[in-house]
The first five atom37 places (N, CA, C, CB, O) and aatype in JSON, in Angstrom:
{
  "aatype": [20, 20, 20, 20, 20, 20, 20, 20, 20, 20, 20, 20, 20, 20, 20, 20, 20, 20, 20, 20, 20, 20, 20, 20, 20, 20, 20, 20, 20, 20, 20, 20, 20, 20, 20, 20, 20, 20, 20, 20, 20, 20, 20, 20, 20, 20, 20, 20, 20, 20, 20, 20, 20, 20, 20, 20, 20, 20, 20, 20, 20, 20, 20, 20, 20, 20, 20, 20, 20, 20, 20, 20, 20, 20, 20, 20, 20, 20, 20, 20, 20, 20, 20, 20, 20, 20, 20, 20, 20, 20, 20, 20, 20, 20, 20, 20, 20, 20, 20, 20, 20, 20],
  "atom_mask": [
    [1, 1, 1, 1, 1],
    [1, 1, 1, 1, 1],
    [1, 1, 1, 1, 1],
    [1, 1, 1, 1, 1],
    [1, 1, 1, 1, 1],
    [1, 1, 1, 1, 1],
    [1, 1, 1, 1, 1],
    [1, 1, 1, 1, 1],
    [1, 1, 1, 1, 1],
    [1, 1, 1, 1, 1],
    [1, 1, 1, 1, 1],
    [1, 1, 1, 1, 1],
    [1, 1, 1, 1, 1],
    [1, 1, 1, 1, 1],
    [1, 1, 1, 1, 1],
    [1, 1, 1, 1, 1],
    [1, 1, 1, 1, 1],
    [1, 1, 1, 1, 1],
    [1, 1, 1, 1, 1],
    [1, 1, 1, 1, 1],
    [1, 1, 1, 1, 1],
    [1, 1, 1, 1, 1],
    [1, 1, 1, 1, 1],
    [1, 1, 1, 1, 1],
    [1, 1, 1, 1, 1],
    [1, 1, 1, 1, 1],
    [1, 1, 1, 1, 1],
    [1, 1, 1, 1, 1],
    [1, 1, 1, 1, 1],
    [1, 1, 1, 1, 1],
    [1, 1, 1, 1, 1],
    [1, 1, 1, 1, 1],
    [1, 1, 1, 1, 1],
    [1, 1, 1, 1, 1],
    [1, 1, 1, 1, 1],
    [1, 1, 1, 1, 1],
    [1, 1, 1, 1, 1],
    [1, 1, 1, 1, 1],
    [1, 1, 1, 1, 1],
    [1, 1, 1, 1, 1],
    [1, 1, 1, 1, 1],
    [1, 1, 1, 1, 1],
    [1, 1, 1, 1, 1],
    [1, 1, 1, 1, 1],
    [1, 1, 1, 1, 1],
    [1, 1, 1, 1, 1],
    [1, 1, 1, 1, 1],
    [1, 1, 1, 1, 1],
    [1, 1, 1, 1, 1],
    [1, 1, 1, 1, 1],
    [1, 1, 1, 1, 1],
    [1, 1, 1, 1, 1],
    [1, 1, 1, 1, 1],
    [1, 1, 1, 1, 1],
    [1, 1, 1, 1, 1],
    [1, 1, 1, 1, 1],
    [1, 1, 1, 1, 1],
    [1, 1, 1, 1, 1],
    [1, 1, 1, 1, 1],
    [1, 1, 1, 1, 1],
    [1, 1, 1, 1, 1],
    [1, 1, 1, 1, 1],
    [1, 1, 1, 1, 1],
    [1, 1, 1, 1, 1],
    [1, 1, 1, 1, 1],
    [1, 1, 1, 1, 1],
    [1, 1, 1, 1, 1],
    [1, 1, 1, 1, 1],
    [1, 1, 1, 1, 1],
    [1, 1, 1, 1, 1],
    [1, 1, 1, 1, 1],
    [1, 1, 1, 1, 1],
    [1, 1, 1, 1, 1],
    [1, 1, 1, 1, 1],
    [1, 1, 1, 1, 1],
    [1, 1, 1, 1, 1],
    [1, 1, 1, 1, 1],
    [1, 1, 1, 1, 1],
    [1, 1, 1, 1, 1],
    [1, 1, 1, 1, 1],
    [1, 1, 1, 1, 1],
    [1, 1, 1, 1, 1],
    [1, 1, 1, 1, 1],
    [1, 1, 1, 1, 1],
    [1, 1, 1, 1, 1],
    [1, 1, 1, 1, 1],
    [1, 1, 1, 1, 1],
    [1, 1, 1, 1, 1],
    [1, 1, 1, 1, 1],
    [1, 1, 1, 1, 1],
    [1, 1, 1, 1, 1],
    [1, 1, 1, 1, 1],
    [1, 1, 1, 1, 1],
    [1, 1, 1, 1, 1],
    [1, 1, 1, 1, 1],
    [1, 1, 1, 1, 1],
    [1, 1, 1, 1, 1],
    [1, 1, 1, 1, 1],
    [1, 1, 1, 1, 1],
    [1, 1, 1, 1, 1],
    [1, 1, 1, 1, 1],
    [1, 1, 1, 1, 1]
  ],
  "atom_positions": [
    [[24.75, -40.34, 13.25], [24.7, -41.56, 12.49], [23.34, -41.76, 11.86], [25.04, -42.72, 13.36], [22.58, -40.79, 11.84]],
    [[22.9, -43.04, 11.27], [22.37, -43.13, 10.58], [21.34, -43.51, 11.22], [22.81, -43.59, 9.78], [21.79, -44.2, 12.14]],
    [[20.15, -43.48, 11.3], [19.08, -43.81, 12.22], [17.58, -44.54, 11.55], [18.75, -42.38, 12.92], [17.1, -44.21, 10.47]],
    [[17.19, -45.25, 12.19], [15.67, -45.99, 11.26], [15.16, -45.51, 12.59], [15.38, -48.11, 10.65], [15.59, -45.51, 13.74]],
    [[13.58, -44.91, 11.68], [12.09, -44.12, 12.46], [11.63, -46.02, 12.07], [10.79, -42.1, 11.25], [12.09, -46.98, 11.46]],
    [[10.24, -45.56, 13.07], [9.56, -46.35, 12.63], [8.57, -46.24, 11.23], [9.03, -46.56, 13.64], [8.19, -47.13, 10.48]],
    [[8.33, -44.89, 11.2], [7.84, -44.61, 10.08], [8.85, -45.59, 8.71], [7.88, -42.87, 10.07], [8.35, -46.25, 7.8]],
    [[9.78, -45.45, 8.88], [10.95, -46.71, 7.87], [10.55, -47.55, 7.61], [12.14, -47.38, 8.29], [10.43, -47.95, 6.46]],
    [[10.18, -48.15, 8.71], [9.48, -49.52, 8.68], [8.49, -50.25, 7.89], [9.0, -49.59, 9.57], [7.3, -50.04, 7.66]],
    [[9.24, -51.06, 7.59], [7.72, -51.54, 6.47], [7.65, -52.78, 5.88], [7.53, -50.67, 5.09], [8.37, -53.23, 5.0]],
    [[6.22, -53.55, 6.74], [6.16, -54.91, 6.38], [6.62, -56.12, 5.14], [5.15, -54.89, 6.45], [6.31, -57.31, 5.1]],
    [[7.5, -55.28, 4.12], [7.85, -55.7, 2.72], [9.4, -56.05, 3.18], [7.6, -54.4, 1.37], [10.14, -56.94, 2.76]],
    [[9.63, -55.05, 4.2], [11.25, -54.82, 4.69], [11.59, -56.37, 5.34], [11.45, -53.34, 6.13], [12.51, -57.1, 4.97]],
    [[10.75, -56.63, 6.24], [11.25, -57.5, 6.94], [11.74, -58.82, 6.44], [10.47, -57.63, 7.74], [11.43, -59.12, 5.29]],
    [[12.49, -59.66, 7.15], [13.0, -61.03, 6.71], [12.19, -61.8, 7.6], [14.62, -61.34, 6.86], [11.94, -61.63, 8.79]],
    [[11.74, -62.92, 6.6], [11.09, -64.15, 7.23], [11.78, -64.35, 8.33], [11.07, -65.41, 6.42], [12.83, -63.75, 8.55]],
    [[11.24, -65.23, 9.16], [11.6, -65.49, 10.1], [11.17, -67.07, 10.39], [11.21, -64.48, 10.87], [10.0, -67.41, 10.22]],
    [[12.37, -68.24, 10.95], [13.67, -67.58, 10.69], [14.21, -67.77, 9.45], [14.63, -67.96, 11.56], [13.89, -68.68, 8.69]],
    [[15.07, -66.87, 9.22], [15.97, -66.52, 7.73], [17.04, -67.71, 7.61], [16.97, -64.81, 7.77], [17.93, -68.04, 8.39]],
    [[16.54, -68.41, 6.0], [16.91, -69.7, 6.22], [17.86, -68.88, 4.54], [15.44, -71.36, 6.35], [17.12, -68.42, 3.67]],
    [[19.42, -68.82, 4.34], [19.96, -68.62, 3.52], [20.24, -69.39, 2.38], [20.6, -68.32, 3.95], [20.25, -70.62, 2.45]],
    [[20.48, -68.8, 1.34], [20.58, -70.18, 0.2], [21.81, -71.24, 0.34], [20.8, -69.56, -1.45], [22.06, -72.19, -0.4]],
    [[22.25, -70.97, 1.05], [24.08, -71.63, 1.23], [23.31, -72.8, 2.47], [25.9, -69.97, 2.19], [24.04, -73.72, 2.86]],
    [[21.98, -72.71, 3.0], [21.87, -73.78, 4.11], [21.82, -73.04, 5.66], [23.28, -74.84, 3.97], [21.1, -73.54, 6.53]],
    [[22.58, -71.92, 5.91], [22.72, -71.38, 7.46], [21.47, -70.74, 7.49], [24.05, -70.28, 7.88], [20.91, -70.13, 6.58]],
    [[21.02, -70.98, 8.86], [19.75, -70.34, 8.94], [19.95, -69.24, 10.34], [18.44, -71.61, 9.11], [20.71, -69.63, 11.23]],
    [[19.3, -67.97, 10.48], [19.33, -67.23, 11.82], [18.16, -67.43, 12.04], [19.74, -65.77, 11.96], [17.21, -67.68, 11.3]],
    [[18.28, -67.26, 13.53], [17.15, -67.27, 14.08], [17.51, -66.81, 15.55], [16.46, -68.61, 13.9], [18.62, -66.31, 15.73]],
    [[16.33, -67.01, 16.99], [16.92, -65.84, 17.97], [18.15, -66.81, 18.69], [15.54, -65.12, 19.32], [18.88, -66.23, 19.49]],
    [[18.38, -68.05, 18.47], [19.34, -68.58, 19.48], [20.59, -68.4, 19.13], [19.21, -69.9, 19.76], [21.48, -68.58, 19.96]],
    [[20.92, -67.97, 17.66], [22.25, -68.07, 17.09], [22.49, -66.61, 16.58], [22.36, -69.22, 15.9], [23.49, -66.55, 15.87]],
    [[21.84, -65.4, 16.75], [21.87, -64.15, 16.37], [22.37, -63.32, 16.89], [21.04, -63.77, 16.21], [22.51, -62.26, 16.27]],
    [[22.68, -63.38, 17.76], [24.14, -62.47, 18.79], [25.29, -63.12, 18.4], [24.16, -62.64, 20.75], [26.08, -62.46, 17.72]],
    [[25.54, -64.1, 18.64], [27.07, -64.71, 17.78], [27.06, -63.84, 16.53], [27.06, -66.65, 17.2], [27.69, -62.78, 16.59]],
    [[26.47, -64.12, 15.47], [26.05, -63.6, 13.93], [26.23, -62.45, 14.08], [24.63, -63.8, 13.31], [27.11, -62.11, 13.29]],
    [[25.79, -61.34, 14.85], [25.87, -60.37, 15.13], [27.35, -59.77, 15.19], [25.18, -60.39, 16.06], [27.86, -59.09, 14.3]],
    [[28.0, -60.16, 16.48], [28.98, -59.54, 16.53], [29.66, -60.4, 16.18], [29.27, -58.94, 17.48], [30.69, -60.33, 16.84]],
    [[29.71, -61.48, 15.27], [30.87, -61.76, 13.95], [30.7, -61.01, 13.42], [30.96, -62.81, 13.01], [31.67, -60.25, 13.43]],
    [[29.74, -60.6, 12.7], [29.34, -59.42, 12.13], [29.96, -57.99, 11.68], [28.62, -59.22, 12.81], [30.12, -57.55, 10.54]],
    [[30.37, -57.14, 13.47], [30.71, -57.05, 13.86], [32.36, -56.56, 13.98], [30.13, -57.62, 14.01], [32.9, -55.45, 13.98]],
    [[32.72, -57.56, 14.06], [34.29, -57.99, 14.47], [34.55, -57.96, 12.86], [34.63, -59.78, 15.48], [35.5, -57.24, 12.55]],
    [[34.0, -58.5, 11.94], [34.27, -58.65, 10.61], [34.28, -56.9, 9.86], [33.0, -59.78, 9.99], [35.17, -56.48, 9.12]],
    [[33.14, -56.2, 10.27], [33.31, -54.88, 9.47], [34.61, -53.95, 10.36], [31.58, -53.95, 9.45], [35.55, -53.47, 9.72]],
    [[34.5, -53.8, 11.9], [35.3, -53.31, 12.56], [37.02, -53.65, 12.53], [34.71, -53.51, 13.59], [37.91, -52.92, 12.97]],
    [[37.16, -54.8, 11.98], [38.48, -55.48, 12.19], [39.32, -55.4, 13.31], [39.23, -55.14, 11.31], [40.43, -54.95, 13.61]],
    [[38.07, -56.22, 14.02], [38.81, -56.18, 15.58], [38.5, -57.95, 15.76], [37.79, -54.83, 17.13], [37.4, -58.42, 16.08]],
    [[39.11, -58.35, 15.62], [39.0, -59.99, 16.33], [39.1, -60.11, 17.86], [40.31, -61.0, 15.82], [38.63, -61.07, 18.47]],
    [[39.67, -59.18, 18.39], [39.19, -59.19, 19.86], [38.32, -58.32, 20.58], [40.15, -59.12, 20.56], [38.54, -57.73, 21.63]],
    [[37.2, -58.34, 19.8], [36.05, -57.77, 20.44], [35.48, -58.85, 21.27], [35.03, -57.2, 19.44], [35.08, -59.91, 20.79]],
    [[35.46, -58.58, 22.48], [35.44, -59.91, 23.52], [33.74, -59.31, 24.16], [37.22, -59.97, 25.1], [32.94, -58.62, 23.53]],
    [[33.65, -59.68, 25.13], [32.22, -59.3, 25.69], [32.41, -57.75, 26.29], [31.68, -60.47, 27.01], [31.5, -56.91, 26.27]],
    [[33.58, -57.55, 26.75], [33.48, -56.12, 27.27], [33.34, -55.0, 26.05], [34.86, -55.8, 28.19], [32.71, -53.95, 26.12]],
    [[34.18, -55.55, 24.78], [33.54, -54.52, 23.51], [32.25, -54.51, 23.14], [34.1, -54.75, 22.21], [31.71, -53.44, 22.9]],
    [[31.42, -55.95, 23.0], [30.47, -56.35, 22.71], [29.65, -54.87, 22.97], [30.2, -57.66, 23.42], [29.36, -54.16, 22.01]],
    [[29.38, -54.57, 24.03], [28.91, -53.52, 24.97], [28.8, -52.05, 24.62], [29.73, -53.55, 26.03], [28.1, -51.13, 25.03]],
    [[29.53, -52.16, 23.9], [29.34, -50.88, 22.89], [28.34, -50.52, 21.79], [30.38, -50.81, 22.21], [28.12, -49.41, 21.32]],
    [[27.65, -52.02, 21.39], [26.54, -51.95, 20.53], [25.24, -52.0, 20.88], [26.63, -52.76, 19.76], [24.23, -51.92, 20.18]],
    [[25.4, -52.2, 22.42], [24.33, -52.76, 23.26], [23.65, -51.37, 24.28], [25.1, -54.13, 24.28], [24.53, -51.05, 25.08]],
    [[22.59, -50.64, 24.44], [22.09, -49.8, 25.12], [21.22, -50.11, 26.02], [21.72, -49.07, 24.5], [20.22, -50.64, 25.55]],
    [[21.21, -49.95, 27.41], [20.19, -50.38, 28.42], [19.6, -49.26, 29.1], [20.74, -51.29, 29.43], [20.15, -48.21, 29.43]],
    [[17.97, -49.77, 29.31], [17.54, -48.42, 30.28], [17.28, -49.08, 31.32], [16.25, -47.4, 29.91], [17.11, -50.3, 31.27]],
    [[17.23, -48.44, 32.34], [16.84, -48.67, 34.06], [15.54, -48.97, 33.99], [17.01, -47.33, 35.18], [14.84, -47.96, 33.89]],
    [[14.82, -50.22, 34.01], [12.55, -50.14, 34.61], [13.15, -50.08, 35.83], [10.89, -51.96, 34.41], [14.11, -50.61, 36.39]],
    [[12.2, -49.15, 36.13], [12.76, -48.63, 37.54], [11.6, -49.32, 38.34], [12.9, -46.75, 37.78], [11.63, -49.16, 39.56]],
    [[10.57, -50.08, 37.78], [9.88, -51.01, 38.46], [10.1, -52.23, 39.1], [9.24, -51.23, 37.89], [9.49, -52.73, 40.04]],
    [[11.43, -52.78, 38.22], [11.55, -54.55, 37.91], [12.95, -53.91, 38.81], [11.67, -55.58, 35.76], [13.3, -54.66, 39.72]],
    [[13.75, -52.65, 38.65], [14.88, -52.62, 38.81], [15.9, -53.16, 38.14], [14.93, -52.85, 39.64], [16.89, -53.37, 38.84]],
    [[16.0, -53.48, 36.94], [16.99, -54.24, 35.86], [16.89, -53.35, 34.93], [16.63, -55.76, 35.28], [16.06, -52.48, 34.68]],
    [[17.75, -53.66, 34.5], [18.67, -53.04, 33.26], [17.91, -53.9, 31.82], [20.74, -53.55, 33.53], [18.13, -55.07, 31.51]],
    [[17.13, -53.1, 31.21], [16.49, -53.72, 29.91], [16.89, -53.45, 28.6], [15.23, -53.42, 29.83], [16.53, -52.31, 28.34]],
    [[17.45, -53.95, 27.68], [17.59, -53.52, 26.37], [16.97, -52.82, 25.5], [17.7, -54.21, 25.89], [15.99, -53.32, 24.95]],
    [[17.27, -51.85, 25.25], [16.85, -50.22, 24.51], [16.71, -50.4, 23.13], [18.08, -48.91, 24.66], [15.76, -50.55, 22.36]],
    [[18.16, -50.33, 23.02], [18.45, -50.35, 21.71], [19.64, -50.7, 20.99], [18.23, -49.39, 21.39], [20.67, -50.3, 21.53]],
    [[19.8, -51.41, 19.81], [21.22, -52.14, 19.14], [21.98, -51.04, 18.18], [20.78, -53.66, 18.06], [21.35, -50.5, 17.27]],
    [[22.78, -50.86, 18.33], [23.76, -50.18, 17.51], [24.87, -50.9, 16.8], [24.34, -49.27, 18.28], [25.85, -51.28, 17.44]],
    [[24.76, -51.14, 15.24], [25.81, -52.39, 14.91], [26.35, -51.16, 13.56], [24.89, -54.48, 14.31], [25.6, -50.3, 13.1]],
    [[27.74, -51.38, 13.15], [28.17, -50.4, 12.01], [27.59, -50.7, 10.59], [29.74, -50.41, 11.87], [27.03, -51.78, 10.77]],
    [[27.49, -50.49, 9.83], [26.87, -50.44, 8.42], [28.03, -49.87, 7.63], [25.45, -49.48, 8.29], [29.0, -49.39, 8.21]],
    [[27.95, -49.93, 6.42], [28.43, -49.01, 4.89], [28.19, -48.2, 4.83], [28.14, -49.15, 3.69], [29.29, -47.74, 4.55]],
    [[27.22, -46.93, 4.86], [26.29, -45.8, 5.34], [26.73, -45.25, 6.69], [24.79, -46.3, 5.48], [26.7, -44.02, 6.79]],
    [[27.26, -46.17, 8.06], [27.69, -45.49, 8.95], [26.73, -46.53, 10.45], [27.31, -43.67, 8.52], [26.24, -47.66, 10.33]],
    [[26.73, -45.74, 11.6], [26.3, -47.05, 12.03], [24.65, -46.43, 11.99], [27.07, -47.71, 13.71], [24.29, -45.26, 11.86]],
    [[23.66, -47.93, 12.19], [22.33, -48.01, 12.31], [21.9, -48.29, 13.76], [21.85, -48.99, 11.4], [22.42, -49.12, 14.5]],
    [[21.07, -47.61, 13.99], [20.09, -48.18, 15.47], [19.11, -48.87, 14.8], [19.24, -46.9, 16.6], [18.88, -49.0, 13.6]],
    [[18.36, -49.46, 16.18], [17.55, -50.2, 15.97], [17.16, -50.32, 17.48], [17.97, -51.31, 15.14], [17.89, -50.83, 18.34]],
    [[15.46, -49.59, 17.76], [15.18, -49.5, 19.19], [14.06, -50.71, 19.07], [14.62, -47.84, 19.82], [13.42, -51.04, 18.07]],
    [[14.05, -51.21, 20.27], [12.29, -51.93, 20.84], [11.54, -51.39, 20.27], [11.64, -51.79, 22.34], [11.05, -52.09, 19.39]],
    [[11.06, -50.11, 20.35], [10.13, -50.12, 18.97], [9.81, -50.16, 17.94], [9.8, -49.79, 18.72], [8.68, -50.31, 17.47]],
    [[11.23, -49.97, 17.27], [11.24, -51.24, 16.22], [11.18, -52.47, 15.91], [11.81, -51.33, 15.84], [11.22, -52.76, 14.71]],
    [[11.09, -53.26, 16.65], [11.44, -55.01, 17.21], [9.93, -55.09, 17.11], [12.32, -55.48, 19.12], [9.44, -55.87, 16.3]],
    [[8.81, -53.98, 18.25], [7.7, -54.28, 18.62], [6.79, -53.61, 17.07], [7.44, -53.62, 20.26], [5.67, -54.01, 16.77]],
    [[7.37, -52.81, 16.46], [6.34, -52.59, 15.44], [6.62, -53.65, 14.27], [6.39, -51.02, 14.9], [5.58, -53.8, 13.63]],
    [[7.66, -54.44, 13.78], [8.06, -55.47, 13.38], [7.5, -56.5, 13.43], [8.84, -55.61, 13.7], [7.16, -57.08, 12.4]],
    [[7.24, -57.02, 14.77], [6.72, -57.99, 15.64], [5.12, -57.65, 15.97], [7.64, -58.01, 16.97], [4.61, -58.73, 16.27]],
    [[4.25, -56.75, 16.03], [3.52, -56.33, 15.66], [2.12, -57.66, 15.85], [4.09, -55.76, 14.45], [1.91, -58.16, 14.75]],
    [[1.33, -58.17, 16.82], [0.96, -59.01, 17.0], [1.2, -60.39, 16.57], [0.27, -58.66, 16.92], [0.26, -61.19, 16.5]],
    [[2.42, -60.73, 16.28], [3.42, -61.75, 16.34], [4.1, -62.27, 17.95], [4.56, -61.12, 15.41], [4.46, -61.55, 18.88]],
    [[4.09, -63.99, 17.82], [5.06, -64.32, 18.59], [6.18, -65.44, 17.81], [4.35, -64.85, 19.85], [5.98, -66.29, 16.95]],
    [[7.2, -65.1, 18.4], [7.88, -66.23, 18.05], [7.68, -68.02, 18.6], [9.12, -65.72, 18.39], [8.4, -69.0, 18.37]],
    [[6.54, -67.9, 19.29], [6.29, -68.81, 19.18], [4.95, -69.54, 18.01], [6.29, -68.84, 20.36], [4.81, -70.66, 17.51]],
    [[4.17, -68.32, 17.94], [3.36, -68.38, 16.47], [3.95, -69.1, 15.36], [3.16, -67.01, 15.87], [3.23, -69.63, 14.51]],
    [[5.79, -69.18, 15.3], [6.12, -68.83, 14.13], [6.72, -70.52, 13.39], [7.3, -67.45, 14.31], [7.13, -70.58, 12.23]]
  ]
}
């Protein structure tokens, strides 16, 4: 599939934050998993993608410090095919940013 380096990345790319649309809806982190896998459910044409499908877009690794299961990386389908999108992308994005800065 289709994959983004960080090298991809590039501060011109990104969307304000949060992304306030011309129609009025705005995303941001509390409403962006819904958005998501409407998203989702809308390209796949599955209306019952429930939480156990959800799971399929979702990748976790073991900190074998904390012992929990941490989020890796997002896998959502595209036009092109599907895209990742790892933490280090999030963190080179985010890049001495907080969302609470914002």
């Amino acid at each position: 599939g289709l994959k983004i380096t960080a090298e991809d990345v590039r501060p011109e790319d990104y969307m304000p934050y949060p992304y306030q649309h011309p129609t009025g809806h705005k995303v941001d982190i509390f409403n962006c998993l819904s958005l998501l896998l409407s998203y989702c459910r809308a390209v796949l044409q599955d209306a019952h993608l429930g939480s156990a499908g959800r799971h399929q877009f979702f990748q976790y690794r073991r900190d074998q410090d904390s012992c929990i299961d941490v989020l890796h990386s997002v896998t959502y389908p595209s036009p092109k095919g599907p895209i990742k999108i790892t933490t280090n992308h999030v963190h080179t994005a985010w890049a001495g940013r907080a969302v609470l800065d914002i």
